[in-house]
C-alpha positions as CSV (number, residue, x, y, z in Angstrom):
1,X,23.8,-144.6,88.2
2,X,26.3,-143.3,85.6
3,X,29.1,-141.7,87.1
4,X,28.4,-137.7,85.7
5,X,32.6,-137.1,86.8
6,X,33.7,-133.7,85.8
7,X,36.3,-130.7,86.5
8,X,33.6,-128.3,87.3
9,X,34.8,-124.5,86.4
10,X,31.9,-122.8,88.8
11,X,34.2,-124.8,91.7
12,X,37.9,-123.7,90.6
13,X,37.5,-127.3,88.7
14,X,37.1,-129.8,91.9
15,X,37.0,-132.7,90.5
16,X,32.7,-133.7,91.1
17,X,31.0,-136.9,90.4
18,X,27.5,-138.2,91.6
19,X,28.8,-138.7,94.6
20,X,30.5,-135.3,95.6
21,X,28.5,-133.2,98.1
22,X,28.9,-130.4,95.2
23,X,27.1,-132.3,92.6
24,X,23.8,-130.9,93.2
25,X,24.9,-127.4,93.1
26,X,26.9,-127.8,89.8
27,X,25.6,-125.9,87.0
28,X,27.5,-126.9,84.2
29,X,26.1,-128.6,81.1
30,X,27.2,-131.9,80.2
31,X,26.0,-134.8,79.0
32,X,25.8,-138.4,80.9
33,X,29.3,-139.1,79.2
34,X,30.7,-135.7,81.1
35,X,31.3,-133.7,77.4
36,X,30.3,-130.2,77.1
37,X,28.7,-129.7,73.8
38,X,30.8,-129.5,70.7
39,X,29.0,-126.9,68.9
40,X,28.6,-122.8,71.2
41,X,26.5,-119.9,70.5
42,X,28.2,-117.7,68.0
43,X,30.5,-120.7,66.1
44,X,29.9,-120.5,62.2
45,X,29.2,-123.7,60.8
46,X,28.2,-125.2,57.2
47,X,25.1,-126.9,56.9
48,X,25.3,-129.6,54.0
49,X,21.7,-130.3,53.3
50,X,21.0,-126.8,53.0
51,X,24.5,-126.0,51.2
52,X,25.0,-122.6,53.2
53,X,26.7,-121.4,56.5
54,X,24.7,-120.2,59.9
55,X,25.3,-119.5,63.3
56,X,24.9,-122.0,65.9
57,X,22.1,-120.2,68.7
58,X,22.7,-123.5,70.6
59,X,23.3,-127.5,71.2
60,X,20.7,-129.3,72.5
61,X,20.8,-131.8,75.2
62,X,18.5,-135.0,74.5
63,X,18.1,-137.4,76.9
64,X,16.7,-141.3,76.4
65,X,16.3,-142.4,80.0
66,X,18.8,-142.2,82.1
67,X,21.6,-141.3,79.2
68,X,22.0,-137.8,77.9
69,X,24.1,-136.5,74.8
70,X,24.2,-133.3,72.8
71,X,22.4,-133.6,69.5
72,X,20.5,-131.3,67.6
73,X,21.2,-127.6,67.0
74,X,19.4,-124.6,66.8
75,X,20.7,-122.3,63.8
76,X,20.3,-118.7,62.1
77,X,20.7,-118.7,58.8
78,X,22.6,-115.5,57.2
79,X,19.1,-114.6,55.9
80,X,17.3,-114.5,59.4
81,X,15.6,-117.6,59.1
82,X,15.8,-119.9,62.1
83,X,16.1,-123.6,62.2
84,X,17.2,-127.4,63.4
85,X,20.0,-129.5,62.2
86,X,21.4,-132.5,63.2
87,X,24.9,-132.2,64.8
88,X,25.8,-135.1,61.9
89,X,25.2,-132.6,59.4
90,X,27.3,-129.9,59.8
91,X,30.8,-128.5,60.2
92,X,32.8,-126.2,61.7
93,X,33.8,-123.1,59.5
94,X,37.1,-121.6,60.1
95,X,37.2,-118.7,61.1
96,X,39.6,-115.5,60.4
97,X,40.5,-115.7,64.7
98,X,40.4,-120.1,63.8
99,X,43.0,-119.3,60.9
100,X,45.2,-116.8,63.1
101,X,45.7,-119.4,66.4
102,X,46.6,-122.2,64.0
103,X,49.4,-119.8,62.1
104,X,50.7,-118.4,65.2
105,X,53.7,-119.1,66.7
106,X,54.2,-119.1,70.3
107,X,57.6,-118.5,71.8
């Protein structure tokens, strides 16, 4: 069995693994690899076979066999339209907050 090892945040991050009495109570979201997704609801992205931005609704997690990872995602176009992408084929967009942390200094 792959070894799902993880800081879980719902247990003050206790480190959990298949193994852990935890494990089956753990409710995060990752994939067999123990990633979160790379893409969250809300993040602005730019979709290059459509050549316009959207809002990610949400990463899917696709499984083949016993193996998971995050793949397609679920988008809204700035017109209303919904739709799928491949993870492959898009990019972040910075953001106005994105441009402020990098700029900032911290004392």
């Amino acid at each position: 069995m792959t070894n799902y090892k993880h800081y879980c945040k719902e247990w003050d991050f206790l480190e959990i693994d298949a193994d852990s009495p935890e494990f089956e109570a753990c409710i995060c979201e990752i994939d067999s690899d123990g990633r979160g997704p790379e893409f969250h609801s809300g993040d602005r992205v730019y979709v290059h076979p459509m050549r316009q931005e959207a809002t990610v609704i949400r990463q899917i997690l696709h499984y083949d066999g016993p193996e998971s990872f995050w793949g397609n995602l679920e988008l809204q176009y700035d017109d209303g339209i919904k739709g799928t992408s491949h993870s492959w084929q898009v990019k972040k967009v910075n953001t106005q907050w994105d441009n402020w942390k990098a700029n900032r200094e911290f004392v």
